[in-house]
C-alpha positions in Angstrom: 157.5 -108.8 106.2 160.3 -107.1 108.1 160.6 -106.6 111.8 159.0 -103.6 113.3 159.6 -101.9 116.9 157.4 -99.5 118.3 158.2 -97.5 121.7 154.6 -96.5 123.4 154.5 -94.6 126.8 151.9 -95.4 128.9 151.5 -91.6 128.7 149.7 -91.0 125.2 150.6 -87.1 125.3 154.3 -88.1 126.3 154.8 -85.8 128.4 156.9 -86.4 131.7 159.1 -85.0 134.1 162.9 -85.2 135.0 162.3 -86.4 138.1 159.5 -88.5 137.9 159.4 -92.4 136.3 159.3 -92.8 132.7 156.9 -95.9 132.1 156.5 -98.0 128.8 156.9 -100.7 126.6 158.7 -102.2 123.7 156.2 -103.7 120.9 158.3 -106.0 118.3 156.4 -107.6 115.8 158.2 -110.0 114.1 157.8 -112.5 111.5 160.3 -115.5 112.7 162.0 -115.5 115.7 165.6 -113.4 115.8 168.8 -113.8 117.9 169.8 -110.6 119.8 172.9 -109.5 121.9 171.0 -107.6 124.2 168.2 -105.1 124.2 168.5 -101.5 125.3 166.7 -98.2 126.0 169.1 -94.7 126.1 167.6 -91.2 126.8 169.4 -88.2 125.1 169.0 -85.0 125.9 170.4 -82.5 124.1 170.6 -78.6 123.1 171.1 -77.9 119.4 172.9 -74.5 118.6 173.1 -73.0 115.3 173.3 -69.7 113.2 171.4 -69.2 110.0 171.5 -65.6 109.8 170.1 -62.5 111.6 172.6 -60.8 113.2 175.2 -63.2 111.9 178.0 -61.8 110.1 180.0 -64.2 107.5 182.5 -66.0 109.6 179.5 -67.0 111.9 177.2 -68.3 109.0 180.2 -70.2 108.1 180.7 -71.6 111.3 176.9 -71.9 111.7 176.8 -75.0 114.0 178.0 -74.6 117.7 178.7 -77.7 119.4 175.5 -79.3 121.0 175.1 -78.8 124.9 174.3 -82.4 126.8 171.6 -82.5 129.5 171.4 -86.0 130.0 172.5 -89.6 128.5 171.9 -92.3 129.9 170.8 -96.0 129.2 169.4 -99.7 130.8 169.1 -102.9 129.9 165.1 -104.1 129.0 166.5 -107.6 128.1 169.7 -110.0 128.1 171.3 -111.2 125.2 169.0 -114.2 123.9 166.2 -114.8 121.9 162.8 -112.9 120.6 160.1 -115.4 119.5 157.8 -114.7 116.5 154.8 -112.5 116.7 154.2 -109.7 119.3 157.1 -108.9 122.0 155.9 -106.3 124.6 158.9 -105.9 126.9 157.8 -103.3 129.8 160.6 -100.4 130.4 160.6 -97.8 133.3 163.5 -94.7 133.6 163.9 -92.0 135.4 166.0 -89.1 133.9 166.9 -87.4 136.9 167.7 -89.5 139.6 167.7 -88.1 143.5 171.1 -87.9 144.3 172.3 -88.1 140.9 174.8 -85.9 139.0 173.3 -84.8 135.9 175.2 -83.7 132.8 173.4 -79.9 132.4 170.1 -77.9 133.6 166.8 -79.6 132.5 165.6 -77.5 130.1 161.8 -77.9 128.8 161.3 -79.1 125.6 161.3 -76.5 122.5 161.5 -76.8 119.0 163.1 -73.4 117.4 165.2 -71.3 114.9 168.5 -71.4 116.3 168.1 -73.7 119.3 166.3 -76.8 119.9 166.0 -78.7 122.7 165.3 -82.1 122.4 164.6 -85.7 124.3 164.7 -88.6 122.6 164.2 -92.3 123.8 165.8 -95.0 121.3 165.3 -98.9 121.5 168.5 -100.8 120.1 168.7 -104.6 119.5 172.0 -105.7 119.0 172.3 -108.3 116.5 176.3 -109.2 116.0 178.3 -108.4 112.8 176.2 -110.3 110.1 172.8 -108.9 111.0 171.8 -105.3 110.7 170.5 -104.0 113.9 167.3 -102.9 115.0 166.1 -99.8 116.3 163.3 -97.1 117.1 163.5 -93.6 118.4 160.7 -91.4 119.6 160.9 -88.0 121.5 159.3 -87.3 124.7 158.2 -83.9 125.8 159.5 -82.9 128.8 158.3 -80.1 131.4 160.1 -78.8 134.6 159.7 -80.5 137.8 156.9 -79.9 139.9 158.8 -78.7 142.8 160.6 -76.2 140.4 157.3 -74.6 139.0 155.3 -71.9 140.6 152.1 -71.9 142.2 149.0 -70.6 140.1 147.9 -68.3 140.0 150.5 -65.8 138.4 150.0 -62.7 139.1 148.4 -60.9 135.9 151.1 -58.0 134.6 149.3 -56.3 131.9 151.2 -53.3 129.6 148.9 -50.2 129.1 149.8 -49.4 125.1 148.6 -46.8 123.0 149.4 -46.3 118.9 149.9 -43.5 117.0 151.8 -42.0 113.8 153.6 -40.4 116.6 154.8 -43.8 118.1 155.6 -45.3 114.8 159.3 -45.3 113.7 159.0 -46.3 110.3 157.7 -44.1 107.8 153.6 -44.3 106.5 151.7 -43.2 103.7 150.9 -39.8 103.8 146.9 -40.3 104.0 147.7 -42.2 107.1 150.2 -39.7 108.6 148.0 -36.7 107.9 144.6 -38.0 109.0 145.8 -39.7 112.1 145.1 -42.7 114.3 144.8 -43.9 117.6 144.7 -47.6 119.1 144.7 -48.0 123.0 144.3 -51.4 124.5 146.3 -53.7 127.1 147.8 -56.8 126.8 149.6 -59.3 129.5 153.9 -59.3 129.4 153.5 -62.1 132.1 151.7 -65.7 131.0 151.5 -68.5 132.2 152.4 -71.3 129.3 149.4 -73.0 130.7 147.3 -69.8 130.1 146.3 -67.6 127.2 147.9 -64.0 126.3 144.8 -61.9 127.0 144.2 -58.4 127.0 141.9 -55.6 124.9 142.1 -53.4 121.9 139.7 -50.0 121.4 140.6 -48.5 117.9 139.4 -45.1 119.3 139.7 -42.8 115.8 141.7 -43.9 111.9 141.0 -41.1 109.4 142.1 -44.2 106.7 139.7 -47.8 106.8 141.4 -50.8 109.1 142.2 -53.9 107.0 142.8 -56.3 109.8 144.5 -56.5 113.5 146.9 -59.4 113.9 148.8 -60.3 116.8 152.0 -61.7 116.3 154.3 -63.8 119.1 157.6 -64.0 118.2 160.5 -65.7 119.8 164.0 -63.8 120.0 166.9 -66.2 120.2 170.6 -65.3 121.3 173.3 -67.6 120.3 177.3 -67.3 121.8 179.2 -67.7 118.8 182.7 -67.2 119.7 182.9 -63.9 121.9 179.8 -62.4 119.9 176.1 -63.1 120.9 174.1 -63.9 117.7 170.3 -62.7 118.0 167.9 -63.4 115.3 164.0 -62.5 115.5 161.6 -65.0 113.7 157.6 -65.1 113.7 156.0 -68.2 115.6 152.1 -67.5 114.8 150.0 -64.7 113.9 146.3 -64.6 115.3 143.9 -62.2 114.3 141.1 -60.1 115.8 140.2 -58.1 113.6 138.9 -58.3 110.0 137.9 -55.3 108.1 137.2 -52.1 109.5 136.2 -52.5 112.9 133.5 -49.9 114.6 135.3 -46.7 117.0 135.5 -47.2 120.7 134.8 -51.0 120.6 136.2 -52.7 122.7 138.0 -56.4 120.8 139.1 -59.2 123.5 142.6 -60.5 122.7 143.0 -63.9 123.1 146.2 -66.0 121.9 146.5 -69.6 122.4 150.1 -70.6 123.3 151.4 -73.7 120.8 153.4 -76.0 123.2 156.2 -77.1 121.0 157.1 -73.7 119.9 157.2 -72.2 123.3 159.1 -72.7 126.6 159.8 -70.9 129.8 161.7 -68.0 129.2 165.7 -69.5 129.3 168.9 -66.9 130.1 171.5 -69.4 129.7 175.1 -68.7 129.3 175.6 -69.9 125.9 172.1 -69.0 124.7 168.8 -67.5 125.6 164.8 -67.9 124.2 163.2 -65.0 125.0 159.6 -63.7 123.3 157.8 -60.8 122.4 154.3 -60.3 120.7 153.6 -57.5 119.0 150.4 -55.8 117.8 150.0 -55.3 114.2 147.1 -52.6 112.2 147.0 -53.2 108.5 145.3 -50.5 107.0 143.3 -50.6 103.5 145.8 -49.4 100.9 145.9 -50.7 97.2 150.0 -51.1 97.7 149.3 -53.5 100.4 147.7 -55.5 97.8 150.8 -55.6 95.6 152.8 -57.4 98.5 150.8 -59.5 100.3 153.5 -62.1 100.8 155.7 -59.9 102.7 157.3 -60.2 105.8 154.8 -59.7 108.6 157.5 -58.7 111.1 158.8 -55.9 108.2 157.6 -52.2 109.1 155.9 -51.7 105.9 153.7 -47.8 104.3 150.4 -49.3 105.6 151.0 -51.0 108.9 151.1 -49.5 112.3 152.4 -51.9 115.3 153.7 -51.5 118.8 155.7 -54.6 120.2 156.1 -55.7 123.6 158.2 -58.5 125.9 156.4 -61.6 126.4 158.1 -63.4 129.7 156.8 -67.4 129.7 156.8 -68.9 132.9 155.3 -72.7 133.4 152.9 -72.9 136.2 151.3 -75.9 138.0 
């Protein structure tokens, strides 16, 4: 039986704040008792920047990974060099990332797992063990949120986009049964959310000369990466939720009503070497036996049989 570590937060969610504590402990289960040089907790913070395509051209793909951006890095002792009997060790831990007073290395950025950039916070445990012992270590990532004081006060005010669709407002072409017998979708749908809050809004399909397959909303996240002296944006899909299945009856009104996944999204960032931005976009599949040749196809691809109208999502974190 080898020796295990285990990090736990007191915090099962693991979910903190720069500039509040931190709290923990340090399980080690071990079989016999080992001989350390000294135990140690680090925090790393980090933004990972990279280009797999887009808007990328071939120099950029080649050059894909831009050198990492450093928020924070920093590390304590939990325990002198000396010894770690057999059984269960808890030793308890507390760290603060961002000290009052203290210089910190680059902007706190909320946690956010992407394409092209990532941001990451990562708590290791390393036990030293000299030259003719391996060492031991365990790393777990903590999601972090902005500061309390740095938040705004709920409620945010509601901005909701009036949007109407039409073949007239598509720019893509359509097949001609849909061109020539017309649509029209109306709705509205909020450009301003809380990440604490839903994307809500409504959808009336108010006339459609051709049956609806379904009505999907997609959320996308637009990332901008400096490469060099060109920005490199690429587009990807985060989730698609749908309303709507089949053809839906005239003049009903559908609630829309999108749960935001934490990981995936973050407060809107304009940053100097990158940006996350977001946009969701309303998508009307209509009933078409080409449709069924390519199911697997790109949702965010304008295709003959889909009509869609895409708007800017700004994220904000609330308290």
């Amino acid at each position: 039986m080898s020796t295990k570590i285990v990090l736990k937060f007191f915090r099962s969610n693991r979910i903190c704040r720069p500039s509040e504590p931190v709290e923990g402990k340090i399980v080690i289960n071990s079989p016999s008792s080992i001989s350390h040089h000294g135990i140690r907790l680090s925090v790393t913070g980090s933004v990972s920047l990279q280009v797999r395509g887009g808007s990328a051209g071939v120099i950029e793909s080649f050059y894909g990974v831009v050198k990492p951006i450093t928020i924070v890095n920093k590390s304590i002792e939990v325990k002198p060099p000396g010894k770690i009997g057999s059984g269960t060790t808890e030793l308890p831990f507390t760290m603060v990332l961002k000290q009052t007073g203290e210089k910190s290395l680059g902007r706190f950025y909320e946690t956010y797992h992407g394409t092209d950039v990532s941001i990451q916070y990562l708590f290791t445990v390393d036990i030293a063990r000299g030259y003719l012992y391996k060492s031991l270590s365990a790393t777990t990532e903590v999601i972090v949120e902005s500061d309390k004081a740095d938040v705004l006060e709920r409620p945010v005010s509601p901005e909701m986009a009036i949007f109407y669709i039409t073949q007239d407002t598509q720019r893509h072409p359509l097949l001609p049964e849909i061109k020539s017998g017309g649509f029209r979708v109306t709705g509205r749908i909020s450009t301003l959310c809380s990440l604490l809050d839903p994307i809500s809004g409504e959808l009336t399909v108010e006339t459609s000369a051709v049956p609806i397959s379904s009505i999907d909303i997609h959320l996308l996240r637009v990332e901008s990466v400096l490469v060099g002296e060109k920005i490199v944006t690429e587009t990807s899909l985060i989730q698609t939720t749908e309303i709507a299945d089949g053809d839906v009856c005239r003049n009903l009104s559908l609630p829309i009503y999108v749960i935001l996944p934490r990981l995936l999204t973050c407060p809107s960032v304009f940053a100097g070497p990158f940006s996350i931005e977001f946009k969701v976009s309303i998508v009307i599949s209509f009933q078409s036996e080409l449709s069924k040749l390519q199911k697997k196809s790109d949702p965010r691809t304008p295709r003959l049989w889909l009509a869609m109208e895409t708007l800017p999502l700004e994220l904000v974190r609330t308290r």
